[in-house]
N, C-alpha and C positions, 0 to 999 in steps of 0.2 A: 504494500500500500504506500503510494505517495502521497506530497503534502500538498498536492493538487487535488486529489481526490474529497467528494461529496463531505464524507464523515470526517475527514482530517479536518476540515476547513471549518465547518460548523462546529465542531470540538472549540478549535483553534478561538474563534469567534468566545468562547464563553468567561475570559477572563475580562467582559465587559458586562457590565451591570445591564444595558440595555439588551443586549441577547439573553442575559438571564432571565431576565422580566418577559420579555417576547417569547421564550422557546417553556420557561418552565424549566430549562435542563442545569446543570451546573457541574464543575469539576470535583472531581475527587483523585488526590496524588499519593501516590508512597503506598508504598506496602502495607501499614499498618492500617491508614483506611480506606484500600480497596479491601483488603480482607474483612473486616469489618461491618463495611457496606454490602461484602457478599454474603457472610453470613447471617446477618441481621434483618436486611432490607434487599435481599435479592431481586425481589420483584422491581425494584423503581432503579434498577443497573440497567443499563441500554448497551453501553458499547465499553470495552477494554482495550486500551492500544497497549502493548508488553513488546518487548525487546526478546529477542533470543537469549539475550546474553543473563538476562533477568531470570528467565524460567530454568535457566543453567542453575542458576544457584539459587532460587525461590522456587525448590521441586513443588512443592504441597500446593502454588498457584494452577501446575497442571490440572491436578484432579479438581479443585477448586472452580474453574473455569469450564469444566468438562461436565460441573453437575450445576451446574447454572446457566439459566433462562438467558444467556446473554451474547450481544455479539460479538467473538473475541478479535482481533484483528493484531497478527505479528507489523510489526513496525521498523525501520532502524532507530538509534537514539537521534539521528536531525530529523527526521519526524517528529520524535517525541517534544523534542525541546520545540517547536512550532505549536505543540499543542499545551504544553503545559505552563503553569505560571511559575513555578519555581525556578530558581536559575540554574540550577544543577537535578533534574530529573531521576527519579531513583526507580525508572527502568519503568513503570506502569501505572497508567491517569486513568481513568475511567469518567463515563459521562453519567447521569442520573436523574432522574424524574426528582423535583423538591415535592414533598409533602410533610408541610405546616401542619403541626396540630391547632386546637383551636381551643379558647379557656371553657366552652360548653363541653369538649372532651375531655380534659385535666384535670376541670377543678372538682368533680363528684368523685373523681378516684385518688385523691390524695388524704382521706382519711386523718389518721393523728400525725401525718406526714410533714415533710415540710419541700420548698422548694426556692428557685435563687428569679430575682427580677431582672434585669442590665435595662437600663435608664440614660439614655442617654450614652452611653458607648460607644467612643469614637472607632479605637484604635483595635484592629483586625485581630491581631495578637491574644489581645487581653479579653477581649468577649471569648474567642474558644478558649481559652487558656479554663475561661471560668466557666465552661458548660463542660470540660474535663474535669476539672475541681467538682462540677455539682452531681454529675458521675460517679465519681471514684466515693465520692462524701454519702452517697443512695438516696441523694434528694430526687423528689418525685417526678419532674419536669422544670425547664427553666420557659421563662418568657421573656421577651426582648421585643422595648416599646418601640414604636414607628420613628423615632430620633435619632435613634442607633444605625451601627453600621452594619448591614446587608450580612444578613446571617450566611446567605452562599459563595460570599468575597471568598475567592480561593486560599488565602491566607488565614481566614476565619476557619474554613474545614480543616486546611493541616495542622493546625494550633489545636483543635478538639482531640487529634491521635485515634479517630475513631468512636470516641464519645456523641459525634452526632447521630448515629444510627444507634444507641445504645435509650436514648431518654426521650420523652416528646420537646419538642421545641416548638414554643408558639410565637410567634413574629407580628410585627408590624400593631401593635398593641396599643393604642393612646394611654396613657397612665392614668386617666381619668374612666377609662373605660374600665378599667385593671380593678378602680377604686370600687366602682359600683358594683362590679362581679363577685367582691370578695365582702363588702361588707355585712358584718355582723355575722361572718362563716367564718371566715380566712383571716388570721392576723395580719395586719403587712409589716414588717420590723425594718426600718431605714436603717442602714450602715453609716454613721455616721459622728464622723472624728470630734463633732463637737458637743455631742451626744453625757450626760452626766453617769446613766447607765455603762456600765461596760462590763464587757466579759469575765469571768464567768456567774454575776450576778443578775445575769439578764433571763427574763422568764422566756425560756424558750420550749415550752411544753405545748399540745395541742398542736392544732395544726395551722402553718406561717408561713410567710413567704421574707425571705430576706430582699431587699431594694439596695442593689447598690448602683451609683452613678458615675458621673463621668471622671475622668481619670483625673483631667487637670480642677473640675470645679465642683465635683461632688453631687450629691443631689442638689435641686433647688429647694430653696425655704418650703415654698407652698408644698411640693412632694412631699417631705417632712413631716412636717405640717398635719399633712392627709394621713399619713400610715400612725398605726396603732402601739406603737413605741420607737425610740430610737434608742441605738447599742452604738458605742466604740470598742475599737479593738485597743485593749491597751498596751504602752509602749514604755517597755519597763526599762530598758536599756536608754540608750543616747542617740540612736534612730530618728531623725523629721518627724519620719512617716513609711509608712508602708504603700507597695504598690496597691495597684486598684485586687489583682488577681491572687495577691500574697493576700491581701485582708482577704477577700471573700472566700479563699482557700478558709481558713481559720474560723470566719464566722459559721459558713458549712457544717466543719466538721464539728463544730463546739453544739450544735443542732443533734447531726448526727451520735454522738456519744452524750448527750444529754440522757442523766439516769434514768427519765420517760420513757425512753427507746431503748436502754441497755437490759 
C-alpha cells in the first residue's frame, strides 16, 4: 500500500480536528493502544497500517489482527510516518469509529462510585495523562466539558496508554449542564489549591465526581462556586504546586482507597 492510496490519505487526513468532526474517525498509535482498542472496543477499529518489521517483533499482533473485524493493511515505515502524528512511529496506527458516552448513560451506573471532570483543559498531554490516572484509580467514567481540548487530539489518545477504551468518556459537556444532571444525586468536589478542606480530611464517601480545571488558571470562581465542596491537595514539602495531572492522580486515588470503598 502506498501513500497515494484511498485509506492512507484519509488516515493521513485525521490528525486535523476538522476531518475528525466530519469523518467521526480518529487515530490510535503505538502498540499499547492499538492492543487495547482491539481488545476492548474491536468493533469501532476500521483499519491497521503495521510494518513488517513490527509484527517481526510484536508476534501476538498476528493473531490479534487475525481475530479481528478489521482491515489490516502491511505498510513500509514512510507510509506510516505520513499517517501518523507522532514523530517517530512505533510501527502500527490504527483508525477508529469515536463513540462518546453520554451522562444519561454514566450517571445511573456509578453507584457509591466516584469519577474525574476536566474543565476547561487545554493541554493534550495532561487531559489523557488524567483519564489514565482515572483508570488505573477504578473511577467510574470521566467527563470533559465543551472548553477542553478534543478528546480525539492524537496526542490526547497516546497520553491515555490505552485507558481510553478501558472507561466511558463523555465529551463536549457544558459544566452547567454537568451541574443540573448531578444535582442532589452526585457530589461534585472542585480540586482546588485555595480550597481550606484538604486531603485527607475531605468527605469523600458516597458517590462524586472530582472537577478539576485548567492547568494555568484553575477552575473559575463560579464553577467552585457550583460544586458541593472544595479539597486541596496539600503541599507539605517546598513544592509551588503540583501539576494539573500529579494532583488529580492523588485526588483519584485518595477516593479510591477511601475506607468507604476498602
Amino acid at each position: 500500500m502506498t501513500s497515494t492510496s484511498g485509506r492512507v490519505r484519509a488516515a493521513a487526513q485525521l490528525g486535523r480536528r476538522s476531518a475528525r468532526r466530519r469523518t467521526g474517525r480518529y487515530l490510535v498509535e503505538g502498540p499499547q493502544c492499538v492492543r487495547e482498542l482491539l481488545r476492548h472496543e474491536p468493533e469501532l477499529a476500521e483499519d491497521v497500517f503495521v510494518t513488517a518489521d513490527f509484527l517481526t517483533t510484536q508476534a501476538e499482533f498476528r493473531e490479534l489482527l487475525e481475530s479481528t473485524p478489521v482491515h489490516s493493511h502491511l505498510v513500509d515505515a514512510g507510509v506510516l510516518r505520513t499517517i501518523a502524528d507522532a514523530d517517530t512511529p512505533a510501527g502500527i496506527v490504527a483508525v477508529a469509529r469515536w463513540r462518546p458516552a453520554t451522562l444519561e448513560e454514566v450517571l445511573p451506573g456509578l453507584g457509591e462510585g466516584f469519577g474525574a471532570v476536566l474543565s476547561e483543559v487545554r493541554d493534550p498531554g495532561n487531559l489523557g495523562t488524567v483519564v489514565r490516572a482515572a483508570d488505573a484509580a477504578g473511577a467510574s467514567f470521566v467527563v470533559v466539558t465543551d472548553a477542553s481540548v478534543d478528546v480525539t487530539n492524537p496526542k490526547v489518545v497516546r497520553s491515555t496508554a490505552g485507558s481510553l477504551h478501558h472507561l466511558p468518556v463523555v465529551t463536549g459537556v457544558p459544566f452547567e449542564v454537568l451541574r443540573e444532571a448531578t444535582a442532589g444525586s452526585v457530589r461534585l468536589v472542585a480540586a482546588d489549591g485555595y480550597a481550606t478542606t484538604t486531603l485527607p480530611a475531605a468527605d469523600l464517601t458516597g458517590p462524586h465526581l472530582w472537577v478539576f480545571g485548567n492547568e494555568a488558571r484553575g477552575l473559575p470562581d463560579a464553577q467552585v462556586a457550583a460544586c458541593d465542596d472544595a479539597v486541596a491537595v496539600p503541599l507539605l514539602g517546598r513544592a509551588e504546586s503540583l501539576n494539573l495531572a500529579t494532583a488529580a492522580a492523588v485526588c483519584l486515588y485518595a477516593s479510591a482507597m477511601h475506607p468507604a470503598r476498602a
